[in-house]
N, C-alpha and C positions, 0 to 999 in steps of 0.2 A: 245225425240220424234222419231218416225220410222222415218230413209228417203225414206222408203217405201209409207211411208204418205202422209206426206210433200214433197216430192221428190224434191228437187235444192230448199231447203229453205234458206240454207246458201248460199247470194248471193254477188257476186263483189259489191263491195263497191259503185258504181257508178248507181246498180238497186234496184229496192227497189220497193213493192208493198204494199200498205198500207192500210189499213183497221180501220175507224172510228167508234165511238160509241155514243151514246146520251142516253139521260133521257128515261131507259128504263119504267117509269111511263107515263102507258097510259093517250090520252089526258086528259079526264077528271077529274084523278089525280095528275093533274100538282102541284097543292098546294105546297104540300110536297117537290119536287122536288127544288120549287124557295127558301121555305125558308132553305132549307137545304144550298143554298150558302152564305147566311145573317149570319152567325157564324164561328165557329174558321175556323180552317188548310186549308180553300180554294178548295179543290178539292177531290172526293172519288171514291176511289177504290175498289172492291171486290175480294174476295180469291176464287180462282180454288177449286173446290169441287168432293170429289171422290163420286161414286155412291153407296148406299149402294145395297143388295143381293135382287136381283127379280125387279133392274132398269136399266139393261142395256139397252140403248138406241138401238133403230131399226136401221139396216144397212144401211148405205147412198148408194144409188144405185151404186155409184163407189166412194170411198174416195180417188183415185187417182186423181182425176177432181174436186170434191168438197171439197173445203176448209172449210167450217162450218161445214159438214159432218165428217169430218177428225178432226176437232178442237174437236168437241163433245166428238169424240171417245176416242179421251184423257184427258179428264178431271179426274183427281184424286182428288178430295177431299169429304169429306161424305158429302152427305145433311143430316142435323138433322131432326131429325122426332119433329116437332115443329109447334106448330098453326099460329105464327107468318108467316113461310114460308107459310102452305096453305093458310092461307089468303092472302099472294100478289100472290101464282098460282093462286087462284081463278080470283083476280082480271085482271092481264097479261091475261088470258086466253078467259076474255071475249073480248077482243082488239086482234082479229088473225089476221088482217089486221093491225095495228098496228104494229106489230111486225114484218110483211113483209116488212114492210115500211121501219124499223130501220137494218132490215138484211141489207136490199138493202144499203142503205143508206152507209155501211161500207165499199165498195165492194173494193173502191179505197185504202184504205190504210191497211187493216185487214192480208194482209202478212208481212205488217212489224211491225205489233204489235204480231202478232204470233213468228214471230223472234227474236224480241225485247226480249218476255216473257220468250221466248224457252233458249236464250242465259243467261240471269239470273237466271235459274230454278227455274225462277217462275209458278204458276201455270196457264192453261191458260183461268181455268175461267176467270179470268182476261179480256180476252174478250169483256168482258160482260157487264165493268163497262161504259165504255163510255154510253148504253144503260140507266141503270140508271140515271147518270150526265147528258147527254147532245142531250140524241138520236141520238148520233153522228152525230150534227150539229155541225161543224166548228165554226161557227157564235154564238152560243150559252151563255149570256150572262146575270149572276142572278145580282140579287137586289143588291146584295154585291159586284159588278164586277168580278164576278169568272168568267173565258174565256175562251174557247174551249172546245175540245170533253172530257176532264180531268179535266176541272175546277178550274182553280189555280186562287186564288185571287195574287192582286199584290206583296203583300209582298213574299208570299212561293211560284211564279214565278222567284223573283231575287234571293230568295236563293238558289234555285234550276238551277239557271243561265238560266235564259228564259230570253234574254234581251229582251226591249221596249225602241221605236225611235220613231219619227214624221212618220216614214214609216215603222216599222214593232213591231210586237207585238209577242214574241216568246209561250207565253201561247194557240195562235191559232194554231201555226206553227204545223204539223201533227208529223212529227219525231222528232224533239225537244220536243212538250212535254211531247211526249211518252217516251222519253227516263228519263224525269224528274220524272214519274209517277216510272217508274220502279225503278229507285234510290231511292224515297221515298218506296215504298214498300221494298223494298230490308233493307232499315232501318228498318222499320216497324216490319219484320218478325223476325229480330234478338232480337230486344226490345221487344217482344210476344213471344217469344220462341215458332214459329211457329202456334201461338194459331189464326187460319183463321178469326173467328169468329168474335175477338178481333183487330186483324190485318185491320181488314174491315172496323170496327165501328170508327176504329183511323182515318182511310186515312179521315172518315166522318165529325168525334165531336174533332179529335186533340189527339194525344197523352198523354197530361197534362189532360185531363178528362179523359181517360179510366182509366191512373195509378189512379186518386185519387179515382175515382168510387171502383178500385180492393181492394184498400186502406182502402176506407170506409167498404168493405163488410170484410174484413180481422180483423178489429179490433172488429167488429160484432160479428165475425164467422160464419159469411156467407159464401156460397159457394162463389169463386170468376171466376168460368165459365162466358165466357160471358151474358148468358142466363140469369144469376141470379144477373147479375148488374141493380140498379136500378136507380142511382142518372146520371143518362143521358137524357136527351131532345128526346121525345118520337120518333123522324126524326130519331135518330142513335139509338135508339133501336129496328128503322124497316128497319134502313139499310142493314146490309146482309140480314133480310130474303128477301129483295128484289132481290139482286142477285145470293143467292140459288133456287128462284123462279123460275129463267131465266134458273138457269143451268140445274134444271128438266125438264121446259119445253122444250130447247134448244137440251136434248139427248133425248127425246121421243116427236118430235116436232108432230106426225101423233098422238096422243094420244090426243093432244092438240088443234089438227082441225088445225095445222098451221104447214105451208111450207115454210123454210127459204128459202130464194133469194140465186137461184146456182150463186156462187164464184168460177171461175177457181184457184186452186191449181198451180199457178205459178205467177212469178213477173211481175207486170202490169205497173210499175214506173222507170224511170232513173235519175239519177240526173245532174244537168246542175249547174258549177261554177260559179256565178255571183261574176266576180273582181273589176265593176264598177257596177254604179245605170244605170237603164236601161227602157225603158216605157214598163210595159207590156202589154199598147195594141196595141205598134206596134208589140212585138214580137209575140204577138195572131195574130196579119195582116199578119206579116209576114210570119208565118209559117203554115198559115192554122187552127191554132187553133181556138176555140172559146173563149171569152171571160170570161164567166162564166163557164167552163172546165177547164180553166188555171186559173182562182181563186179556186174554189172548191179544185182544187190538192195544191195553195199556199194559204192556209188563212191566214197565217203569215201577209203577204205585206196587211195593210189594206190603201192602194194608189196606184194612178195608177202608180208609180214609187217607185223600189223598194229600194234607198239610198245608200249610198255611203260605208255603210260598207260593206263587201266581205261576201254572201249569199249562201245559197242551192238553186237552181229552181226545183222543181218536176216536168217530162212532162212525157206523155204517151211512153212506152219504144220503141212502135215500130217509135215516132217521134224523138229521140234523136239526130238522123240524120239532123233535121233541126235547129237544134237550133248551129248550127258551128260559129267559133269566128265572120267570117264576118258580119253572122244576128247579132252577139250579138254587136256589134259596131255599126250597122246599127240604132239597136233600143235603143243605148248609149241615156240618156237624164241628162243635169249637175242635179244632187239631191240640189246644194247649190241656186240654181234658186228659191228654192223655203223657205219659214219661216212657220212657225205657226201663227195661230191667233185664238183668242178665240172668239165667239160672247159676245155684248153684250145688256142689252135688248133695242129695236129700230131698230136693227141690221135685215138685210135680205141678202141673197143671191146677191141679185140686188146691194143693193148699197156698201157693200162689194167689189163684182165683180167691180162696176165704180172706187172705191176708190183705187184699188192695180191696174188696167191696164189690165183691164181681164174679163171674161164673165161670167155671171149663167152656162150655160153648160162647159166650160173649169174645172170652180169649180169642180162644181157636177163629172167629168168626173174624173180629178184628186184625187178627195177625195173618190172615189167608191161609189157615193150617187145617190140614186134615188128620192129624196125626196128635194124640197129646201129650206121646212121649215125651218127656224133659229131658236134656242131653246141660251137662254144664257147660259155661259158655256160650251158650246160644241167647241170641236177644232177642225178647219181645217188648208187644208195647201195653200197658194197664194205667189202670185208671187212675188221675191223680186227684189226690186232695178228697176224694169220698170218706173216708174214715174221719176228717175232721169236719168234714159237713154234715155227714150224720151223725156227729157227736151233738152239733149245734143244734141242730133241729129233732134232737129227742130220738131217733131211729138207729141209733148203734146197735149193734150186734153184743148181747150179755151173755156175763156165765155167770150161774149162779154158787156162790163159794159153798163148798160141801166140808162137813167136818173133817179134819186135820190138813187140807189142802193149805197151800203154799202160792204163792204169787209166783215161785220157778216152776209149779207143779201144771198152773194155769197156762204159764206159755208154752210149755212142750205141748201140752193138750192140745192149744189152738196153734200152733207154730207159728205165736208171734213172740219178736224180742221182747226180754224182760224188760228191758230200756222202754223200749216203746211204749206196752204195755207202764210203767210207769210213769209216761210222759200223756199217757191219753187221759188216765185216770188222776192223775196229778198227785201223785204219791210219791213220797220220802224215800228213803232207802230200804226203810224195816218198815211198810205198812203191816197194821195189823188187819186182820180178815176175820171176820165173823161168820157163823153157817148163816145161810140167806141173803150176805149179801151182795149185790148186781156189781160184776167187773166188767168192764168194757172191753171188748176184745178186736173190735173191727166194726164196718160197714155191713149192715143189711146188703142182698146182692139187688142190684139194679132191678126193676121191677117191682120190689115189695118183699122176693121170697130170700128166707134167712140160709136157701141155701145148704140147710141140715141133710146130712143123709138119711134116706130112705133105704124100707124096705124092699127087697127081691125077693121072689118066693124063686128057689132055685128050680130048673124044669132036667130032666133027663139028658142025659148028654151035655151040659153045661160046664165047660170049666172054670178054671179063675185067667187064664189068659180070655176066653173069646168074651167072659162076662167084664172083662177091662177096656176090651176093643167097641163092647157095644156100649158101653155107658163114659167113655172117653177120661178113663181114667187109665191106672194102674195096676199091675200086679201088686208090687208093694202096698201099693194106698189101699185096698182091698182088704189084704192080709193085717193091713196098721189097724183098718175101723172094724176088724170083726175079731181083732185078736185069733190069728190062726196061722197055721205056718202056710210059707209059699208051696208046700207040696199037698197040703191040708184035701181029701177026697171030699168032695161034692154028693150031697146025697138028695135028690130028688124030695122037694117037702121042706127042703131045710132055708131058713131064711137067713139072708145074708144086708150086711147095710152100705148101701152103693152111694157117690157123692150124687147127692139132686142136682141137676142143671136149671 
């Protein structure tokens, strides 16, 4: 690649600007896209395409400033003159806002995947692929668990050395995967003997189906060109033409009624050593960042803490400067504070939070969740060892035993095990229980407050769904502390008792 182009691409090891990609299938052809993660290899890539004679692409008003501009200009590999291809131009091209969307979208990481690309010589339609996979959402996330802007299901993440922790997930992480992606390609294109075509449909349907597909047309006597393979699942036999579609459209983007999102041609990113776990949304407080700006650049960390193994932090290059060892000790938080827990069903936010010493909003907060729906099987992460420490130091959470109550009558109340519950209190099998006296049922919530429901004076128009949404609980949980059914009418005046955060 020119350094005329790219100018200061090859960068100090410490900057790095980065540019993602997603499901370059427009919305309304999403289909395609989800089930393409529900089979083999996990994740797909497409091959740099050179232009053939009467496509050169229109000059980017300065390719010294524009980086898509500049990426365009270099694309080598042919697009096939193939119906397959026009039919995904056609369809890309009715979506030109779409695809403004997904430029944009890359803005932050697409220099270091151009680096990435450049240093392997690979090609850099390459690009392009996040577009297809994931529209270069971070977050992105198929039926088969395939993760990030590259799509790796879990298996060909660890083989690929993407590790995954209670706190981070390497298949989201923006330079980690990218650099996985590139190593699989870099396989890929030796075992194709360069064949792009081929090389594309593999990153798609797996290696072990292209060979046998070549196989089968081989003993046929078939051609064994991509084009002429048939025994493939119709998703990876519309796979590259979908991102030869992008790379026509992409080098004559004015042709196409569509203007990619200018990308400064220079590093946007620096990197920051995390030697310890650290909260990052103190270090968002602390340094002025935003919250969801410092995710967006890490989507690796899916907590607000990012563990105790030794990390990358991405920040914006001209913030580097703040992020010095003092903040980074400042915003130090212990990673072993906290465990895993899995819901399960009965299970809510609420009574989770009562049970480990901790609150709906702490959760939610920790876990990067906006939602406090509980689904079973879903894992988060709470606090450990609080309940024994506040037993130690006098601030447990009590109930006071009421006439004819029961030590089983105690833990359905507070939904904690009866086990436990006997393991806190250090009681026998058959305690007896007196009115008045003090059961230990759990932690104080962090802060001081015990965390008791409060009152809501209900207001007009209020139901039990939107007063669940505003106080990050429940329907059920709502209906459990006010004794009343899930269809129960709301009446203006009437008080109801919500979980306190």
């Amino acid at each position: 690649m020119s350094s005329r182009l790219l100018r200061g691409l090859l960068l100090p090891v410490t900057v790095l600007l980065l540019h993602g990609c997603a499901g370059l299938v427009p919305p309304a052809d999403r289909q395609g896209a989800d089930e393409r993660g529900s089979s083999q290899p996990g994740f797909s890539t497409l091959p740099a395409i050179s232009r053939q004679d009467g496509d050169e692409p229109q000059q980017a008003t300065d390719h010294e400033h524009d980086l898509w501009g500049a990426v365009a200009n270099r694309f080598t590999l042919p697009v096939p003159d193939n119906a397959r291809v026009d039919a995904e131009i056609r369809r890309y091209a009715r979506h030109p806002e779409y695809l403004r969307e997904v430029s944009e979208r890359a803005e932050p990481y697409l220099y270091m995947i151009v680096e990435k690309l450049e240093a392997a010589n690979l090609p850099l339609e390459l690009t392009l692929l996040p577009i297809v996979e994931s529209a270069y959402l971070p977050q992105a996330l198929s039926s088969s668990s395939a993760a990030g802007i590259w799509q790796f299901i879990p298996s060909t993440g660890t083989y690929f050395g993407l590790d995954r922790d209670a706190f981070y997930d390497g298949r989201r992480d923006i330079e980690a995967s990218t650099d996985a992606a590139v190593t699989y390609f870099s396989q890929l294109r030796g075992m194709f003997d360069d064949d792009w075509p081929t090389v594309i449909a593999a990153y798609n349907g797996g290696q072990g189906t292209l060979l046998n597909a070549i196989r089968q047309n081989e003993q046929r006597g078939q051609a064994t060109d991509f084009w002429s393979l048939k025994q493939i699942r119709k998703e990876t036999q519309n796979y590259p033409a979908r991102l030869f579609a992008l790379v026509k459209i992409f080098s004559q983007p004015e042709k196409y009624g569509f203007t990619p999102h200018a990308i400064e041609n220079q590093p946007a990113l620096a990197q920051v050593e995390l030697e310890r776990s650290v909260s990052l949304v103190k270090l968002a407080d602390m340094t002025g960042m935003g919250h969801d700006e410092l995710y967006r650049l890490n989507p690796g960390f899916g907590r607000s803490i990012t563990g105790d193994t030794p990390r990358q932090l991405l920040v914006p290059r001209e913030a580097r400067g703040r992020f010095d060892v003092d903040t980074l000790n400042s915003a130090a938080t212990a990673a072993e504070d906290w465990q895993r827990y899995t819901f399960v069903r009965g299970d809510s936010f609420y009574r989770v939070a009562q049970r480990y010493g901790s609150s709906v909003d702490e959760l939610l907060a920790i876990n990067r969740r906006q939602s406090a729906v509980a689904r079973p099987g879903q894992e988060i992460l709470v606090p450990t060892g609080r309940v024994d420490r506040a037993i130690a130091s006098g601030n447990a959470r009590t109930h006071t035993v009421q006439p004819g109550e029961s030590l089983w009558a105690i833990s359905r109340q507070h939904d904690v095990k009866l086990a436990e519950l006997r393991r806190m209190n250090a009681y026998g099998d058959n305690p007896v229980l007196r009115p008045g006296d003090k059961v230990i049922v759990g932690a104080k919530v962090a802060g001081g407050s015990d965390d008791a429901p409060s009152k809501y004076v209900v207001q007009a128009g209020d139901t039990l769904w939107q007063l669940a949404q505003r106080f990050s609980t429940t329907v059920a949980e709502l209906t459990t502390l006010n004794r009343i059914g899930p269809d129960a009418a709301l009446k203006p005046g009437q008080e109801l008792l919500v979980a306190s955060n």
